[in-house]
N, CA, C and O atoms as a CHARMM CRD file, in Angstrom:
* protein
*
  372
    1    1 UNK  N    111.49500  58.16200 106.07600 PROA 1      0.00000
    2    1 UNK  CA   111.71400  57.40700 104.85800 PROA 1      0.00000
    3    1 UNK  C    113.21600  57.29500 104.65400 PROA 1      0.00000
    4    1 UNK  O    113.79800  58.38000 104.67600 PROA 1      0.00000
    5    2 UNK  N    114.10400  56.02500 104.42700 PROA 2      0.00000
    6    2 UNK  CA   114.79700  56.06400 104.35700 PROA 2      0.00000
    7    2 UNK  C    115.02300  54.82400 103.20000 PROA 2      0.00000
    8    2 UNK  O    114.11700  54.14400 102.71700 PROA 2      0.00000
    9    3 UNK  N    116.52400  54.71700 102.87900 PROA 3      0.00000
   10    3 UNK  CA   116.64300  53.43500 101.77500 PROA 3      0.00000
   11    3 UNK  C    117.34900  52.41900 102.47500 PROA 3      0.00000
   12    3 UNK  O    117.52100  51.34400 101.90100 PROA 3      0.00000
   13    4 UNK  N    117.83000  52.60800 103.74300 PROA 4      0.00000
   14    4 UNK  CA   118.65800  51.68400 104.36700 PROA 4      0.00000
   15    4 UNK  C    117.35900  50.31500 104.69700 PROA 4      0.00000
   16    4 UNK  O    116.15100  50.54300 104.75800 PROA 4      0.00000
   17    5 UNK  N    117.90100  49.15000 104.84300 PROA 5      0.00000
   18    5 UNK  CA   117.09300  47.98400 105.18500 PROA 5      0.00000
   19    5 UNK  C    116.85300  48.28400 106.42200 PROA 5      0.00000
   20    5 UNK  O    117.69700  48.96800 107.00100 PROA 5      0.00000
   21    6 UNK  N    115.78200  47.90200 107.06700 PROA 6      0.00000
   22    6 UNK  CA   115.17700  48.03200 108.34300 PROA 6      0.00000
   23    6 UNK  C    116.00800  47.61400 109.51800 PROA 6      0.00000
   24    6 UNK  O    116.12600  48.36200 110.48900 PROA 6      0.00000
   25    7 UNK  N    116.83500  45.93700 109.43300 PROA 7      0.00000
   26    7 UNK  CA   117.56400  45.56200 110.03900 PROA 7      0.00000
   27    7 UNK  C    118.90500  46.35700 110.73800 PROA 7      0.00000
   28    7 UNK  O    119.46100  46.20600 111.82600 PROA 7      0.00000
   29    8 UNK  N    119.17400  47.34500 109.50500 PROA 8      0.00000
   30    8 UNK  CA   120.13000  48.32500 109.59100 PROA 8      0.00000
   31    8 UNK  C    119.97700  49.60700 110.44200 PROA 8      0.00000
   32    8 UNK  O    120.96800  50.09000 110.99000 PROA 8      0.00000
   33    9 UNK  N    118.89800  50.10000 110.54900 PROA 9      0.00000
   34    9 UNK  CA   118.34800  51.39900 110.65900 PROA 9      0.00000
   35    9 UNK  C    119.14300  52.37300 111.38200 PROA 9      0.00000
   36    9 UNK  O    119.20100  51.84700 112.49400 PROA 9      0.00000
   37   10 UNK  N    119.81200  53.49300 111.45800 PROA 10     0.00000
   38   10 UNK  CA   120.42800  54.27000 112.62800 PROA 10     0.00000
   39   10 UNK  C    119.10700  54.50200 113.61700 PROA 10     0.00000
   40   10 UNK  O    118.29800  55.37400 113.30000 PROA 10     0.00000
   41   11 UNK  N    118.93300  53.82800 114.63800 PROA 11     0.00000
   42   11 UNK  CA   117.95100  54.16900 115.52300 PROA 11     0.00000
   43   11 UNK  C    118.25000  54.93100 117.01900 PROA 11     0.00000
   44   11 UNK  O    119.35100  54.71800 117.52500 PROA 11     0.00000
   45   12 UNK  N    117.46800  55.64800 117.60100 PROA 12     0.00000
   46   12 UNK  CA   118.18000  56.20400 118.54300 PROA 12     0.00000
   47   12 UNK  C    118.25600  55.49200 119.50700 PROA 12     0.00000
   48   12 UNK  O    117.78700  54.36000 119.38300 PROA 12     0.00000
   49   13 UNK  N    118.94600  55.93100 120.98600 PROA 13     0.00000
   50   13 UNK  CA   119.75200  54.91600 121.74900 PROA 13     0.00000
   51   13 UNK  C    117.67500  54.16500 122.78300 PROA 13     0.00000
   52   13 UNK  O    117.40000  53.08600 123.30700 PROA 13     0.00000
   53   14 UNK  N    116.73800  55.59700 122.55200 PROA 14     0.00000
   54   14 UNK  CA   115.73100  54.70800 123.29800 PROA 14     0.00000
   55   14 UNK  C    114.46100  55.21200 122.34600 PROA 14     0.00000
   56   14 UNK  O    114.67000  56.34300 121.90700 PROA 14     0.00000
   57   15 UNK  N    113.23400  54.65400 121.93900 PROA 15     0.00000
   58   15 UNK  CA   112.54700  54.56100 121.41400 PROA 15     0.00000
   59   15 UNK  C    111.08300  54.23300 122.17400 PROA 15     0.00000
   60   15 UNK  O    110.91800  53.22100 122.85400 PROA 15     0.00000
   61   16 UNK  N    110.30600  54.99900 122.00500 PROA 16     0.00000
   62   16 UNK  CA   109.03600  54.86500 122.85400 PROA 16     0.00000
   63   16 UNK  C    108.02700  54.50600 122.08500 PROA 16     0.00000
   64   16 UNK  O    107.04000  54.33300 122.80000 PROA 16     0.00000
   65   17 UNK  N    107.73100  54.25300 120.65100 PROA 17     0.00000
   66   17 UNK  CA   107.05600  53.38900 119.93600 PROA 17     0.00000
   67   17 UNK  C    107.45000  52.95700 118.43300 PROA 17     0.00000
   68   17 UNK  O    108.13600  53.74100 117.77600 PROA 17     0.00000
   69   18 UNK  N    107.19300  52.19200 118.08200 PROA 18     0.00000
   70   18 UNK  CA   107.43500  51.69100 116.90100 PROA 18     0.00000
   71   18 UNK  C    106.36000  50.73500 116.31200 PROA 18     0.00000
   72   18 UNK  O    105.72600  49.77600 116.75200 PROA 18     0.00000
   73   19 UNK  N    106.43300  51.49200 114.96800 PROA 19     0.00000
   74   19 UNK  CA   105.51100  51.01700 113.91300 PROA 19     0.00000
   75   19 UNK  C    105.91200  50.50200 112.35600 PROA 19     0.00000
   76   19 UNK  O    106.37000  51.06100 111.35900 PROA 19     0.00000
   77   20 UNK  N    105.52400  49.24500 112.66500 PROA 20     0.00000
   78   20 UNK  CA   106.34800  48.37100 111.29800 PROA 20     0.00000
   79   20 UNK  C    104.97400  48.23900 110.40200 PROA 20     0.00000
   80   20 UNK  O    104.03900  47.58200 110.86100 PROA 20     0.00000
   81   21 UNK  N    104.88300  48.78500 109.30000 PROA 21     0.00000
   82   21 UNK  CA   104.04100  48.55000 108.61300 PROA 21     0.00000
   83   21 UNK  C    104.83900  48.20000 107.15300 PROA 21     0.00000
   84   21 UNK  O    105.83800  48.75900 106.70100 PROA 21     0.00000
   85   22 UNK  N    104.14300  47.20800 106.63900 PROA 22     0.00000
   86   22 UNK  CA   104.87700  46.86200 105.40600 PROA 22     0.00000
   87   22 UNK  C    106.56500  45.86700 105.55100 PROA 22     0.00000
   88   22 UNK  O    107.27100  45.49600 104.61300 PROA 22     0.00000
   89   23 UNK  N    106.75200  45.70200 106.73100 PROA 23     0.00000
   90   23 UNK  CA   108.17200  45.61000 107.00300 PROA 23     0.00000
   91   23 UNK  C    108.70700  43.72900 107.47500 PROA 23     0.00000
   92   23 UNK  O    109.82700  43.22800 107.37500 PROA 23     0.00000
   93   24 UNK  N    107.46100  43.11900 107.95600 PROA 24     0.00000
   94   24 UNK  CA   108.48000  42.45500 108.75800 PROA 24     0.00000
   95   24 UNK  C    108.15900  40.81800 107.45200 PROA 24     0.00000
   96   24 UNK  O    108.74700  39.74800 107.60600 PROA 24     0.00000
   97   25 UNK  N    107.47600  40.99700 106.68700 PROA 25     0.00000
   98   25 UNK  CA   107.04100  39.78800 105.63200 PROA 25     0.00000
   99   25 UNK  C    108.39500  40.00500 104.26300 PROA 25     0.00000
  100   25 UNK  O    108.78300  39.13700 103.48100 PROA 25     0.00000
  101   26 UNK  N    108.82400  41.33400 104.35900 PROA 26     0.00000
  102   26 UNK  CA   109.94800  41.03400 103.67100 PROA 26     0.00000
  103   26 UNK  C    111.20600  40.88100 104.18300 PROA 26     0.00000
  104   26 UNK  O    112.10500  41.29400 103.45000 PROA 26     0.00000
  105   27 UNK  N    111.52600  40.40900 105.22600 PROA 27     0.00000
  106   27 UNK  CA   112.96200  40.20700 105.85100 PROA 27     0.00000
  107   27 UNK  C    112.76400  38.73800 106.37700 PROA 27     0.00000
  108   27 UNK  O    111.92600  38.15700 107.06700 PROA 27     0.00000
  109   28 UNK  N    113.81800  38.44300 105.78800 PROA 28     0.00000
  110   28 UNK  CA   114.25100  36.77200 106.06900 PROA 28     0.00000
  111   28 UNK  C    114.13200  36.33400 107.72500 PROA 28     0.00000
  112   28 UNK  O    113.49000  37.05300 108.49000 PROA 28     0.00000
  113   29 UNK  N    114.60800  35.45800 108.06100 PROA 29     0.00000
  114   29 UNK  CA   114.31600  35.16300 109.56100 PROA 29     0.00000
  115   29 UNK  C    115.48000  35.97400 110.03900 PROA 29     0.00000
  116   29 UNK  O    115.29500  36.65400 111.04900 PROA 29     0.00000
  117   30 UNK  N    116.72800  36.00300 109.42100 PROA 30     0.00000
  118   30 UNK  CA   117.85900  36.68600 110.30700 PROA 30     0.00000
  119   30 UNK  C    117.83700  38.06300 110.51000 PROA 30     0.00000
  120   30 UNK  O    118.51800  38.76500 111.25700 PROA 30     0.00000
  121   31 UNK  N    116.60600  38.44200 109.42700 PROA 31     0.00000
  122   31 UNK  CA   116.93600  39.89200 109.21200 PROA 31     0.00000
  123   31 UNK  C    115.85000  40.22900 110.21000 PROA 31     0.00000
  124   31 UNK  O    116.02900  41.18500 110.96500 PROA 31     0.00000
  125   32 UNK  N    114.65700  39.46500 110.27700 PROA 32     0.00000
  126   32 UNK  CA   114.22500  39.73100 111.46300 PROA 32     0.00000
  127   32 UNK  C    114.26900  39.82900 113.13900 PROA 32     0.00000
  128   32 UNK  O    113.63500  40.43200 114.00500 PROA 32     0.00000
  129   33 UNK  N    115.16600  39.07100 113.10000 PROA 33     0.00000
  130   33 UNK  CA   115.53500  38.68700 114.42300 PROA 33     0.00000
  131   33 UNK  C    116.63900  39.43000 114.78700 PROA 33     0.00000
  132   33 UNK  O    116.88900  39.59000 115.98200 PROA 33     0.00000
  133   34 UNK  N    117.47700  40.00400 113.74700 PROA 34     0.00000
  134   34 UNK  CA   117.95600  40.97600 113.93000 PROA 34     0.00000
  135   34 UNK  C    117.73700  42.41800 113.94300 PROA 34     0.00000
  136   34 UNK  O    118.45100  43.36400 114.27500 PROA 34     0.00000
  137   35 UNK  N    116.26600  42.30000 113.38200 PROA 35     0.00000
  138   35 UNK  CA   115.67700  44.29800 113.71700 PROA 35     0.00000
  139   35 UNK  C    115.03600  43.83000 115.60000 PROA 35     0.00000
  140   35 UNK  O    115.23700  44.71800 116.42900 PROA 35     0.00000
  141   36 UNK  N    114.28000  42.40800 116.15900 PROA 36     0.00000
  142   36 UNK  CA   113.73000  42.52500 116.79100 PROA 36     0.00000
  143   36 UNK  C    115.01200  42.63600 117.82100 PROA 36     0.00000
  144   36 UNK  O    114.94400  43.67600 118.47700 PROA 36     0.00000
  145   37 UNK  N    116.16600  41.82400 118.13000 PROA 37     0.00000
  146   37 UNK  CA   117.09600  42.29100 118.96000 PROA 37     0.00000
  147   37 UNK  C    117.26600  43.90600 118.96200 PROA 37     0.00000
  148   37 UNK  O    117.54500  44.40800 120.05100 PROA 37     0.00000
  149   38 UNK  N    117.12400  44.76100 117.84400 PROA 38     0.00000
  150   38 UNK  CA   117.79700  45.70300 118.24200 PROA 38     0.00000
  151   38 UNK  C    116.85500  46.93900 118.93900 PROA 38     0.00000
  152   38 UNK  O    117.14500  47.87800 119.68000 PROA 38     0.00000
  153   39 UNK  N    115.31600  46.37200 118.20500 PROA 39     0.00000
  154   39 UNK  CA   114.15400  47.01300 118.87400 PROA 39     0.00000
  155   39 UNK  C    114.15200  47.13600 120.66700 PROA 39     0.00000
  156   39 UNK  O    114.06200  48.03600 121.50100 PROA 39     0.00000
  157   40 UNK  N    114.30000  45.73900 120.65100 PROA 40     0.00000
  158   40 UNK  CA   114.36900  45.34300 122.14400 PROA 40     0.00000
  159   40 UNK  C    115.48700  46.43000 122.84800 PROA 40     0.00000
  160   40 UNK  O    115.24200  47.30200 123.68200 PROA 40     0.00000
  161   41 UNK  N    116.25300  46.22300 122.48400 PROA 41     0.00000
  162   41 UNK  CA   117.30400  47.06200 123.57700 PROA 41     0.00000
  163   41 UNK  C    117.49100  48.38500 123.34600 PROA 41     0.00000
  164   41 UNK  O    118.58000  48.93200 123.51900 PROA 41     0.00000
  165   42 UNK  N    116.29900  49.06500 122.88700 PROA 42     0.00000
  166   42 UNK  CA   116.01300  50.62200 122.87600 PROA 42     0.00000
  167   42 UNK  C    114.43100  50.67400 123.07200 PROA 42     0.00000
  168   42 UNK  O    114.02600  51.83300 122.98000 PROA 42     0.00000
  169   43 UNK  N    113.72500  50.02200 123.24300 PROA 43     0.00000
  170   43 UNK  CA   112.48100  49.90900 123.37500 PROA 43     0.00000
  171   43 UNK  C    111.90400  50.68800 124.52400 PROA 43     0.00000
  172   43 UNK  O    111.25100  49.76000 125.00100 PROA 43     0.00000
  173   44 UNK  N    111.65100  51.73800 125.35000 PROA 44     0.00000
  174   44 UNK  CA   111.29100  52.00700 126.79600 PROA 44     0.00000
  175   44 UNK  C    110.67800  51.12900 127.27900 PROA 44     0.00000
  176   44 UNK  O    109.95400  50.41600 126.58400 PROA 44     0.00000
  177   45 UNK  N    110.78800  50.98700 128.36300 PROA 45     0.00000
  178   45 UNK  CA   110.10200  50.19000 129.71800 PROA 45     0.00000
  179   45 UNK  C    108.45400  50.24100 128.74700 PROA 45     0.00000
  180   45 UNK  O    107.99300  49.34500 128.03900 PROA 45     0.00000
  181   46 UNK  N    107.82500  51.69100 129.06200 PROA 46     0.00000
  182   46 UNK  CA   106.34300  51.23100 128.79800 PROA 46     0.00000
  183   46 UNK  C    106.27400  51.13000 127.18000 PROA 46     0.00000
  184   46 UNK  O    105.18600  50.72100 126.77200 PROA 46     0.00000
  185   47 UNK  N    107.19200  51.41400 126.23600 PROA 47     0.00000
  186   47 UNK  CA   106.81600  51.39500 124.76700 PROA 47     0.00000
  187   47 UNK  C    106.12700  50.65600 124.27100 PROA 47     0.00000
  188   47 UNK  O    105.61500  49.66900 124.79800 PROA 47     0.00000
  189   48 UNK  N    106.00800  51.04200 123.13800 PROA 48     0.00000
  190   48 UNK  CA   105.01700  50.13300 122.51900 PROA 48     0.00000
  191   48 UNK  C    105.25100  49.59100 120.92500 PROA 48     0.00000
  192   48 UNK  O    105.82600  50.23500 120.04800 PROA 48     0.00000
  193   49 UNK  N    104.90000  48.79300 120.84000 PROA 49     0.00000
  194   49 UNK  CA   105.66800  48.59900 119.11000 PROA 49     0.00000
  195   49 UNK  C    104.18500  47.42400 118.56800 PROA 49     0.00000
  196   49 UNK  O    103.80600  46.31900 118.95500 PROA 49     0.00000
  197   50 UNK  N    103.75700  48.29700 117.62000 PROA 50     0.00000
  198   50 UNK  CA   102.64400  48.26100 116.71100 PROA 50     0.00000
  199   50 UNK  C    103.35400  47.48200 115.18300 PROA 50     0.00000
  200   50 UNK  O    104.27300  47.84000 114.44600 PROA 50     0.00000
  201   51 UNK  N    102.39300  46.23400 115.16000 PROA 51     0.00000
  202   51 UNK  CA   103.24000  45.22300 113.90600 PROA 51     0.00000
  203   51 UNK  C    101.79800  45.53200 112.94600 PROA 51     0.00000
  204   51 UNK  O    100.66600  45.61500 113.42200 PROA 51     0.00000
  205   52 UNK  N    102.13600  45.66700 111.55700 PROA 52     0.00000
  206   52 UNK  CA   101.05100  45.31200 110.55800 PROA 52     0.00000
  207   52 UNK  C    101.12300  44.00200 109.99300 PROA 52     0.00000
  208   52 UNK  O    102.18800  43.62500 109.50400 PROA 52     0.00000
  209   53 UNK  N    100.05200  43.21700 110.00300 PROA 53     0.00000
  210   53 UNK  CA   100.33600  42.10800 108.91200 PROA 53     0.00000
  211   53 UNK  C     99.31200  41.56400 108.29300 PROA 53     0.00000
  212   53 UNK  O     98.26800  41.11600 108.76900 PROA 53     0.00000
  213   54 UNK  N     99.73300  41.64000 107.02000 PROA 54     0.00000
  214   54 UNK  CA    98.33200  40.93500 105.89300 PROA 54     0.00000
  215   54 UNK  C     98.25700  39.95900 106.20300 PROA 54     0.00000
  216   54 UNK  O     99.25900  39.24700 106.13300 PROA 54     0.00000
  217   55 UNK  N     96.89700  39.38600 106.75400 PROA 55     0.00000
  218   55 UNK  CA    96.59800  38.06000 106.42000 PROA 55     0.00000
  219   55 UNK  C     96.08900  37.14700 105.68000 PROA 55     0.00000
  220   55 UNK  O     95.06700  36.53000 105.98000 PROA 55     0.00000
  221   56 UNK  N     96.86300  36.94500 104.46900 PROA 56     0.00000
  222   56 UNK  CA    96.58100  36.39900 103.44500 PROA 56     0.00000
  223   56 UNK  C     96.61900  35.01800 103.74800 PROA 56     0.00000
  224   56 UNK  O     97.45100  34.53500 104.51600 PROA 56     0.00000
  225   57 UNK  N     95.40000  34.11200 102.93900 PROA 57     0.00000
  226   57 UNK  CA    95.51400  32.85500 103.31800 PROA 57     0.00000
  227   57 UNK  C     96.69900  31.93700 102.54900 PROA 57     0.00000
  228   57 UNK  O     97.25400  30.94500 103.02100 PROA 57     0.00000
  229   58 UNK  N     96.94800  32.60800 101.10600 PROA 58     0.00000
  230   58 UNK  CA    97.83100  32.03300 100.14200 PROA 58     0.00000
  231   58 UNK  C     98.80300  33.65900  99.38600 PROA 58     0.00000
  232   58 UNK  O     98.56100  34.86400  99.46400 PROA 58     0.00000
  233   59 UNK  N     99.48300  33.16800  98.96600 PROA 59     0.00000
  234   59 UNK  CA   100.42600  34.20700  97.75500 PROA 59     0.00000
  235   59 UNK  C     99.35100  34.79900  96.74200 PROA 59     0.00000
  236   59 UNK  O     98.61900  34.12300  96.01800 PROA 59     0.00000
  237   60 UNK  N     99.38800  36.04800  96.81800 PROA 60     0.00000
  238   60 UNK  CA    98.29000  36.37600  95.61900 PROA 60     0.00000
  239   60 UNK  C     98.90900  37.50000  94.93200 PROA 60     0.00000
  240   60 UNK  O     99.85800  38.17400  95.33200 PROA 60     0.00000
  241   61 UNK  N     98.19200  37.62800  93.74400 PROA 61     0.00000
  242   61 UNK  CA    98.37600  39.21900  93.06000 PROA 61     0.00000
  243   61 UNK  C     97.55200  40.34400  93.73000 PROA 61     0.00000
  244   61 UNK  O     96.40000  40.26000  94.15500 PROA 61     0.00000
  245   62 UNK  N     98.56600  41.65500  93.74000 PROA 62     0.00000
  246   62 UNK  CA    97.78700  42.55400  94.22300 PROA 62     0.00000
  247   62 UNK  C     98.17300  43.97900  93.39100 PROA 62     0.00000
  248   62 UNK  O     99.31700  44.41500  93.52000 PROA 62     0.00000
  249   63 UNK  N     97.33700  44.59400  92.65700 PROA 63     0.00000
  250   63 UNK  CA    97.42700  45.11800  91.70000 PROA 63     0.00000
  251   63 UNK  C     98.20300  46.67200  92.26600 PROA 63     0.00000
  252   63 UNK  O     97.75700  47.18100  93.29400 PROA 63     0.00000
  253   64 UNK  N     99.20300  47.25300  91.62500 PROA 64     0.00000
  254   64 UNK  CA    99.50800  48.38700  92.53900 PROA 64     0.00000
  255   64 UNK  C     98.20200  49.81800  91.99300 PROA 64     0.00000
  256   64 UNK  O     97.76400  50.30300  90.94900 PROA 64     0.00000
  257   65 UNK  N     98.02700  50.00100  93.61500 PROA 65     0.00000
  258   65 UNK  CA    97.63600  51.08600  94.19000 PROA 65     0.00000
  259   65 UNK  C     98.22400  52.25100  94.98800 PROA 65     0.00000
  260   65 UNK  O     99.03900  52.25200  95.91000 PROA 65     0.00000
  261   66 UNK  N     97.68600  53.07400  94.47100 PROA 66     0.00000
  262   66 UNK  CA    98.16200  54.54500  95.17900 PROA 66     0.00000
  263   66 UNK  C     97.16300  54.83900  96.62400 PROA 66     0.00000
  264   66 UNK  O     96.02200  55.30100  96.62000 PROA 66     0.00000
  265   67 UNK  N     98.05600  54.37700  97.94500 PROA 67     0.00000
  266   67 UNK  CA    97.12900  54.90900  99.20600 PROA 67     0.00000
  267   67 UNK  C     97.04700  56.34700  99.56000 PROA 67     0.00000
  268   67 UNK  O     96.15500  56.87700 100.22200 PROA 67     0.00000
  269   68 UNK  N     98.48100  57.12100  98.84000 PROA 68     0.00000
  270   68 UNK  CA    98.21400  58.06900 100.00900 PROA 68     0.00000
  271   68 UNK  C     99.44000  59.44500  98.53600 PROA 68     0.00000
  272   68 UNK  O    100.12900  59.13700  97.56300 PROA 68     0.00000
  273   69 UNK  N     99.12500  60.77100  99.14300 PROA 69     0.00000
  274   69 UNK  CA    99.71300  61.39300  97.74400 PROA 69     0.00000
  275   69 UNK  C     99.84400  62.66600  99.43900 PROA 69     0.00000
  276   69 UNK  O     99.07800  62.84900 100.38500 PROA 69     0.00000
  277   70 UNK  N    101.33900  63.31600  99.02900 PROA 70     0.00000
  278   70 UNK  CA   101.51000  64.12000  99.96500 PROA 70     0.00000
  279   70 UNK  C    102.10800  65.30300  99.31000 PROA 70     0.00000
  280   70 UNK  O    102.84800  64.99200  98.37800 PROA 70     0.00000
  281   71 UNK  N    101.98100  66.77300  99.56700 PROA 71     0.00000
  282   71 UNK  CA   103.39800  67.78200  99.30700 PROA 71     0.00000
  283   71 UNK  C    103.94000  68.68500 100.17500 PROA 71     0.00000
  284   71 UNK  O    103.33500  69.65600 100.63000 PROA 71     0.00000
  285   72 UNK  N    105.06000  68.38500 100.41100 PROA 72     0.00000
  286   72 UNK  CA   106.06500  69.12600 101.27300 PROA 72     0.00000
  287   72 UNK  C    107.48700  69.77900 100.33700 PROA 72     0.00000
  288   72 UNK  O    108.59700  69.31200 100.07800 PROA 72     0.00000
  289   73 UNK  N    106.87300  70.93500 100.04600 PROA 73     0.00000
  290   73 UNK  CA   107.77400  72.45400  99.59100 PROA 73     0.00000
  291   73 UNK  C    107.31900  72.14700  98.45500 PROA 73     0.00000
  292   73 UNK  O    106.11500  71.93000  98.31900 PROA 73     0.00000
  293   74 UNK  N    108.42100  72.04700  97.13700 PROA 74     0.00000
  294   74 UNK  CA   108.37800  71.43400  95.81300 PROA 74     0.00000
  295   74 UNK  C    108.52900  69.71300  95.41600 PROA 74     0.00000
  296   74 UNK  O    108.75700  69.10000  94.37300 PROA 74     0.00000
  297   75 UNK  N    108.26700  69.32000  96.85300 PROA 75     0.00000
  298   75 UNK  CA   108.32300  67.74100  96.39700 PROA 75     0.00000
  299   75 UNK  C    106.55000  67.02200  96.63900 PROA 75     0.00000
  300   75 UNK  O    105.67000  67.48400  97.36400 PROA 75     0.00000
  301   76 UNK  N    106.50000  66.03400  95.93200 PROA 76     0.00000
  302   76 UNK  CA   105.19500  65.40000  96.01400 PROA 76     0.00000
  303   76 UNK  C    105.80600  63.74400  96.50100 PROA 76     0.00000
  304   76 UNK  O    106.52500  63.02800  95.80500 PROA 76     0.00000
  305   77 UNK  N    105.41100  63.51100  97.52700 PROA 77     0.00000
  306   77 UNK  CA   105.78600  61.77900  97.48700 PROA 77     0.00000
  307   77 UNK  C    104.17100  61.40800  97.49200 PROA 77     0.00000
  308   77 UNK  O    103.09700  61.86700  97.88200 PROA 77     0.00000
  309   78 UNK  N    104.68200  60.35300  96.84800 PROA 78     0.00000
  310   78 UNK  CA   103.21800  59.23100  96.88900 PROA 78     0.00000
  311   78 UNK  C    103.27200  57.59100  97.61200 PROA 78     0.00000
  312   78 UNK  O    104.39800  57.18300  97.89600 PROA 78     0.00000
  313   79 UNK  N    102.39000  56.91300  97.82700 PROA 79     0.00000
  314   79 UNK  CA   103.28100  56.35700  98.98000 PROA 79     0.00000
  315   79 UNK  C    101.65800  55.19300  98.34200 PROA 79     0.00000
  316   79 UNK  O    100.46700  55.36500  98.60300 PROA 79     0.00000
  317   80 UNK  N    102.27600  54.16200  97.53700 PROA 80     0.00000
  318   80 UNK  CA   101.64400  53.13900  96.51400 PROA 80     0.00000
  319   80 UNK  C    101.89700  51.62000  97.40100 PROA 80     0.00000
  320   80 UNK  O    102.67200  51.34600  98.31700 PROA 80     0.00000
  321   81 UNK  N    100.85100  50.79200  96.65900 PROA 81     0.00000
  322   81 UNK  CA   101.11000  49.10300  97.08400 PROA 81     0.00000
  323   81 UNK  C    100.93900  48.06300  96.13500 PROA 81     0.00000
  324   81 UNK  O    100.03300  48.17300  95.30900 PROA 81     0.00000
  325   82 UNK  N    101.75600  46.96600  96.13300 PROA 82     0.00000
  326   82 UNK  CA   101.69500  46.11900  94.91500 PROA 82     0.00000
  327   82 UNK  C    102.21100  45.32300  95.03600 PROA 82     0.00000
  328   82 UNK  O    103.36200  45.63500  95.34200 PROA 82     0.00000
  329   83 UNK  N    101.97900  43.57900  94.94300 PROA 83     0.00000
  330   83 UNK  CA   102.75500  42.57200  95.04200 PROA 83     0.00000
  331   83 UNK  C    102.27000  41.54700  93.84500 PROA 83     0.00000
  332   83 UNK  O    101.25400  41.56500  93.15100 PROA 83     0.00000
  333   84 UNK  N    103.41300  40.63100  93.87600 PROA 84     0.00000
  334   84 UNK  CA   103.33600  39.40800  93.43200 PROA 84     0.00000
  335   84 UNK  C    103.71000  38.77000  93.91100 PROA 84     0.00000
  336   84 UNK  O    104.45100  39.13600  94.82400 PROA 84     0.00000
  337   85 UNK  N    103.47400  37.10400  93.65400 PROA 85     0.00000
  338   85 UNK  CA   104.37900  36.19400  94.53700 PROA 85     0.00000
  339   85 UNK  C    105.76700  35.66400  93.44900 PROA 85     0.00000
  340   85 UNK  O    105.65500  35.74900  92.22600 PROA 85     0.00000
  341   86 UNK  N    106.57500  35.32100  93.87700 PROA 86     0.00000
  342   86 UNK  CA   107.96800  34.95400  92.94400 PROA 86     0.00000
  343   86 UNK  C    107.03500  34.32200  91.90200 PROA 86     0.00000
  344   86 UNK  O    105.88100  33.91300  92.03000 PROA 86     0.00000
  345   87 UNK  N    108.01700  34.35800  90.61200 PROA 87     0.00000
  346   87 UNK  CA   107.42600  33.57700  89.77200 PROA 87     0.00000
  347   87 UNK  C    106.43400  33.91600  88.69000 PROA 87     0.00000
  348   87 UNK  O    106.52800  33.55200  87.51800 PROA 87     0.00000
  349   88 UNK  N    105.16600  34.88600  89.37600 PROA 88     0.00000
  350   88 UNK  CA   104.00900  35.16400  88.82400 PROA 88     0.00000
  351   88 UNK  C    105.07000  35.94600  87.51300 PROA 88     0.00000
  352   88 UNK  O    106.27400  35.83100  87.28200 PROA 88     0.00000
  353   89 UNK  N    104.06000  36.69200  86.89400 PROA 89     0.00000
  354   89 UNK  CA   104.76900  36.94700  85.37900 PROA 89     0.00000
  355   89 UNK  C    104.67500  38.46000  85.72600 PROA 89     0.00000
  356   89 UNK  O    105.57000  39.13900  85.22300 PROA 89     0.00000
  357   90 UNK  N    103.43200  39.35700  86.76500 PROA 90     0.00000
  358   90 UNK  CA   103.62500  40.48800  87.56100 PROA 90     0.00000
  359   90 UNK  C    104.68700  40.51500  88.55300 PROA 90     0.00000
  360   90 UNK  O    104.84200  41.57900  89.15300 PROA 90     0.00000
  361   91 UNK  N    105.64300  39.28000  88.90500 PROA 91     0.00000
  362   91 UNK  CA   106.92400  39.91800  89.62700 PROA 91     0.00000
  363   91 UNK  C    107.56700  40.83200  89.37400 PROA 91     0.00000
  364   91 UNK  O    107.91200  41.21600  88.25600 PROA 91     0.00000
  365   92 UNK  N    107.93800  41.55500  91.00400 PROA 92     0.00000
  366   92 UNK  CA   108.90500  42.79600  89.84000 PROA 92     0.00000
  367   92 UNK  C    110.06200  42.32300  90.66000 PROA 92     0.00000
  368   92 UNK  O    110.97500  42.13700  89.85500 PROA 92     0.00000
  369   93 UNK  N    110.35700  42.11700  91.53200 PROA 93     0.00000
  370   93 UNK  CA   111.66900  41.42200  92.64500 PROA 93     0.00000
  371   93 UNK  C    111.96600  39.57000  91.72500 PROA 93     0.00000
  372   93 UNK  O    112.79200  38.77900  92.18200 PROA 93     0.00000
């Protein structure tokens, strides 16, 4: 978990899989094409890189939900989902 944009990421020099979940519907075309250049040239020979993507037929509301609730020492992360499309009156971006 980090706060840096994906495009950015400190990644190491080789990478044997990668998993974009949640990631590639919010980055513009440059920002994509700039995580996939950089995937590429750390990627191993046999790696593998696993994409998620909703297939929504149109922009919809999606009410936030809590998928997943974790604790490690004294911290609890929770790890939630929720959209709108621009505009709607539930935007939060």
């Amino acid at each position: 978990v980090t706060a840096d944009s994906a495009p950015d990421l400190d990644l190491p020099d080789r990478i044997s899989v990668v998993l974009l979940c949640g990631v590639l519907g919010h980055l513009d075309a440059e920002g994509r094409a700039r995580l996939w250049r950089r995937l590429t040239r750390r990627l191993a020979p046999d790696g593998l890189v696993i994409v998620e993507l909703m297939q929504f037929a149109r922009p919809l509301v999606l009410p936030e939900t809590r998928l997943a609730t974790a604790r490690a020492g004294r911290h609890r992360y929770e790890w939630s989902f929720g959209g709108a499309p621009d505009g709607t009156q539930d935007a939060v971006m």
